[in-house]
C-alpha positions in Angstrom: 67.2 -207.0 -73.7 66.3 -203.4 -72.5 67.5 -202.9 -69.3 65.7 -200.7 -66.4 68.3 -198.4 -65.1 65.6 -197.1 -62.3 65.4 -198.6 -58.6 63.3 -200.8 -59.2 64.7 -202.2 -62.4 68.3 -202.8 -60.4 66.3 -204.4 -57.5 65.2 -206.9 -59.5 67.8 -207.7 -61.3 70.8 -208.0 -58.6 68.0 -209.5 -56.3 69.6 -211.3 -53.7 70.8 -215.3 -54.6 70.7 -217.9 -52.1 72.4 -221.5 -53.0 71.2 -224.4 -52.0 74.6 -225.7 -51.5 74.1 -226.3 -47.4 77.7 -226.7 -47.2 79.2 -223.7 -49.3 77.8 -221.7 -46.9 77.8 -217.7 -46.9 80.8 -217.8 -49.0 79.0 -219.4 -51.5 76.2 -217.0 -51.5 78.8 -214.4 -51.5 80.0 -215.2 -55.2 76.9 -215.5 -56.5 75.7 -212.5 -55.7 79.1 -210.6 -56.9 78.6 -212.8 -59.7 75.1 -212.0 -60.8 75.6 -209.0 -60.0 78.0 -208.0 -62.8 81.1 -207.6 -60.4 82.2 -204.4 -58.2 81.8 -201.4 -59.2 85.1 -199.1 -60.0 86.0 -196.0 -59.7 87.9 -194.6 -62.3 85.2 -195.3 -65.2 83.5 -191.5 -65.4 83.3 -188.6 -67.2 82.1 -185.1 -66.1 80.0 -182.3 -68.4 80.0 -178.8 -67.6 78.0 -176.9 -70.4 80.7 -174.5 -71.0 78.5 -172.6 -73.8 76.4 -171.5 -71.8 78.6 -169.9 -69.3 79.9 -167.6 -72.3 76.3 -166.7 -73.1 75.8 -165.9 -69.2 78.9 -164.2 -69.4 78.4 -162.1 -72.1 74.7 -160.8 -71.1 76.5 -160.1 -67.6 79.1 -157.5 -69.8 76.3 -156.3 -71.6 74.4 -155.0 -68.5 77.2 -153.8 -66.9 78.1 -151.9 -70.0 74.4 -150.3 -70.2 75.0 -149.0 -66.6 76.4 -145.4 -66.6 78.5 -146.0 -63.2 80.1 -149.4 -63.8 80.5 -148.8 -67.9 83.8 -149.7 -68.9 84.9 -151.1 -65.5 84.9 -154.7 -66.0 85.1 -157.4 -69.0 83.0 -160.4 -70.6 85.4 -162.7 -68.3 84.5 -165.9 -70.7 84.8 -164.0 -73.8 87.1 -162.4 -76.2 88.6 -160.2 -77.9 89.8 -157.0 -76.2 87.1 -157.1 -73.7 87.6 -160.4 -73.1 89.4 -162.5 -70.4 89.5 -166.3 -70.6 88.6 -166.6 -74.9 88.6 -170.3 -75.1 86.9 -172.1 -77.5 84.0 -172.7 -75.6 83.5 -176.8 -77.4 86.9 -177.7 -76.7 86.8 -176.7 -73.3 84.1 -178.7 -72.4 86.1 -181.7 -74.4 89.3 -181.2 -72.7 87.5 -180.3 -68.8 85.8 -183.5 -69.0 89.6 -185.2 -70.3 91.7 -183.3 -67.6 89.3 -183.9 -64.7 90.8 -187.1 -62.9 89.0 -187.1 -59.9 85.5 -186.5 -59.0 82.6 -187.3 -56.4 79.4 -188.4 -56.8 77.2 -186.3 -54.6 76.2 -186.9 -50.8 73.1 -186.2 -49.3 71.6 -186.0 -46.1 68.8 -184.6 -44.0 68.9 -181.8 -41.1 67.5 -183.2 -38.3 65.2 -181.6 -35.2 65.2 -183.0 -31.9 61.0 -183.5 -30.8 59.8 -184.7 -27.4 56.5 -184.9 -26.4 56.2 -187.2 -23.4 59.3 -189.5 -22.6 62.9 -190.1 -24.5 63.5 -187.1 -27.6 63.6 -188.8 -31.2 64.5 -186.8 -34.0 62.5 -185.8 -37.5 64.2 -185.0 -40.9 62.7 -181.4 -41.7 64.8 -180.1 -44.5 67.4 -182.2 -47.2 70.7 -181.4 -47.5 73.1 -181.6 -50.5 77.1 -181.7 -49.9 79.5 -180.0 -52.1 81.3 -181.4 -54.2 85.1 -181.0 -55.3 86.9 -182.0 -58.6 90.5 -181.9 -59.7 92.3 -181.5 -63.1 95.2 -181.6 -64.4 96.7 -178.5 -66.0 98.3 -178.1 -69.2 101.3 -176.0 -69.8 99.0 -172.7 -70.7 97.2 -173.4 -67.9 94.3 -172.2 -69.5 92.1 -174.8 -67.0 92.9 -171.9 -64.5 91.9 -169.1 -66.3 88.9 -171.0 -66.9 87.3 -171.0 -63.3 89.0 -168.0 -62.1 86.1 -166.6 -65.0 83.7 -168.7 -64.0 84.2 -166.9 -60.1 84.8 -163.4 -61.5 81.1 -164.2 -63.3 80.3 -164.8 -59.6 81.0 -162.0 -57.9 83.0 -159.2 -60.5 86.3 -158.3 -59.0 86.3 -154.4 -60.5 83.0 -153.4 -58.9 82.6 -156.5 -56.3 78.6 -156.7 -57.0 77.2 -159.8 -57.1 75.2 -161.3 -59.9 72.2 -163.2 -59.7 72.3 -166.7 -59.1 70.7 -167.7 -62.3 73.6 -165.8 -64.4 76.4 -168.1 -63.2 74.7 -171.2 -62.0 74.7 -174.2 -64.7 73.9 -178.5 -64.4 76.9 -180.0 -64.1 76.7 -184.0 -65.4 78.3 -186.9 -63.7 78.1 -190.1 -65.1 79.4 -193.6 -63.8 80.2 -196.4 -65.9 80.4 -200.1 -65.8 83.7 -201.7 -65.3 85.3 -203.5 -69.0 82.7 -201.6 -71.0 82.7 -198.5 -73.0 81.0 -195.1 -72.3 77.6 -195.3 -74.0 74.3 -195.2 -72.5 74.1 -199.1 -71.8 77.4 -198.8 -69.8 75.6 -196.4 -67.3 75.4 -198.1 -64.0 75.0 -194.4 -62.0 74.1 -190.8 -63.8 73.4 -187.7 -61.7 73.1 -184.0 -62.6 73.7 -181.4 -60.2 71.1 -178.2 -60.8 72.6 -175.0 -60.2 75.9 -175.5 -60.1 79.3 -172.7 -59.4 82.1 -172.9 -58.4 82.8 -171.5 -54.8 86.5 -172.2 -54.1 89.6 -172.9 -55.9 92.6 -174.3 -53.8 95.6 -173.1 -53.8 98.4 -174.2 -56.4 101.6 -175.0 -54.6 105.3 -174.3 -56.8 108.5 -175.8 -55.9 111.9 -176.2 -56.8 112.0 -179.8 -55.6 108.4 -180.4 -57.8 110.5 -181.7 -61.0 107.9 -183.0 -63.6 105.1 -182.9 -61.3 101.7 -182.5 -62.9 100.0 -179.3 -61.8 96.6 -180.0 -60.5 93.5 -177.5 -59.6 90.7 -178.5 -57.0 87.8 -177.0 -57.3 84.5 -177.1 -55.2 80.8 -176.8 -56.6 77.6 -176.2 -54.8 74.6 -176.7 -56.0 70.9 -176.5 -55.3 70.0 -180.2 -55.5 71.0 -183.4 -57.4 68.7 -185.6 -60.0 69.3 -188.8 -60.7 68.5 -190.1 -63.8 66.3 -193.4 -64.3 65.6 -193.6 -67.7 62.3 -193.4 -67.5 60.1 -190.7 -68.9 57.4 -190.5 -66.6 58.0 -190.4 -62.7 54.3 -190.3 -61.2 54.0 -190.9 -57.7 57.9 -191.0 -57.4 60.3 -188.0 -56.7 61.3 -186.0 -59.5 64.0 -187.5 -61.8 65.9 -185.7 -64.7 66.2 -186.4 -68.3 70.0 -187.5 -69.4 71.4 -184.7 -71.6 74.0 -186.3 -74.2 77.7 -185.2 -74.5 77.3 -183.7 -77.8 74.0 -181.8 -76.3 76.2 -180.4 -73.5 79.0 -179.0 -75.8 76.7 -177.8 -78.4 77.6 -174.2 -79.3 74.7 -172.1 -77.7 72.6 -169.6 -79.8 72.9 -166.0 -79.1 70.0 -164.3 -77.6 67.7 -162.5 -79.2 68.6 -158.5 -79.4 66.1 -157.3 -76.5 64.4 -154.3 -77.9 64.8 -150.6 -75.8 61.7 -149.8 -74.3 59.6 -146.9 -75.6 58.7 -143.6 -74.0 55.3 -143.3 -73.4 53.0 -140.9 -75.8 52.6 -137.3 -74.8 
């Protein structure tokens, strides 16, 4: 039996259950529903998906054009690549494999709306007038090399470069970011969905601190970091949304860590005939 993963489709099918047992009561009505309803969900059935190929492509176009400009030439490095202009040079697959291993907790995403006070005649009410998206923070584990750090300290240098402090554009650093929830006892393929979101635009804008002690003996290191993003889609399983708000198509794991093709070489612009 195909099962509707959109709104509508999980309406339906934890729709409320009322017994007819009179003298069961609202416990009895309790347990049916947890019971048609598959159970509560859990927390610690996830996995996260951050398209790690991509950031070295970003990141090596960024070195490219910082290369071609005559007073920032030689200044700064491809901070994901390698090599002796390189800074992180992970293996950009089995980062994304081993991010989505070490990450041990996450958030789905919160949302809200600002609100404006109106009053025309008698008591204020308020009106939503823009939506609202909160960041979000994940932790992971480090291993010994603590190349998980190195990681997202490139990701921020892709940000804002450390050498020359400029800027980059938004759509040189900024990636989706996949976060999918599944259902308790089962296993992690599409029918064990019970909540899938992708956040669009996606960087990092803080790492925590890392605290060292003589008294931490065999204490896993850990690093928080904290996303924003432009806006999250939920994903429905449906392929066409009309008349509903805009909801994304699910990208698969081996989609996300798929190596990424190079650019094509962009060609130097010709002087104009004399």
């Amino acid at each position: 039996m195909a099962i509707n993963l959109g709104p509508a489709g999980r309406r339906q099918k934890h729709a409320r259950v009322t017994t007819a047992n009179s003298g069961g009561g609202m416990l009895n009505d309790f347990v049916a529903n947890l019971t048609f309803g598959g159970g509560f969900a859990v927390q610690n059935r996830y996995q996260i998906l951050i398209p790690t190929s991509l950031l070295a492509q970003n990141s090596s176009n960024i070195y490219q054009l910082v290369q071609a400009n005559s007073a920032t030439a030689g200044l700064s490095a491809d901070w994901m690549g390698s090599g002796d202009n390189g800074y992180y040079g992970g293996d950009m697959r089995n980062t994304a494999i081993e991010l989505t291993a070490f990450c041990d907790k996450t958030q789905l995403p919160g949302y809200q709306f600002q609100l404006e006070t109106v009053r025309h005649y008698g008591p204020s009410f308020k009106i939503p007038h823009m939506p609202e998206y909160q960041d979000i923070t994940m932790q992971f584990m480090c291993s010994n090399s603590m190349w998980e750090r190195y990681f997202f300290d490139a990701w921020m240098y892709m940000v804002m470069d450390p050498v020359t402090n400029n800027f980059n554009y938004k759509s040189e650093y900024a990636v989706p970011i996949s976060i999918t929830s599944y259902i308790a006892g089962g296993g992690i393929n599409d029918s064990d969905i019970n909540y899938y979101t992708q956040l669009i635009d996606a960087f990092p804008v803080s790492i925590t601190e890392q605290e060292l002690g003589y008294d931490m003996n065999n204490v896993i290191q850990k690093l928080q970091v904290t996303f924003s993003y432009k806006f999250a889609v939920p994903y429905t399983g449906k392929t066409s949304t009309t008349g509903t708000p805009l909801r994304g198509q699910k990208a698969t794991f081996q989609q996300g860590i798929a190596i990424a093709p190079a650019p094509p070489p962009q060609q130097q612009p010709q002087p104009p005939n004399q």
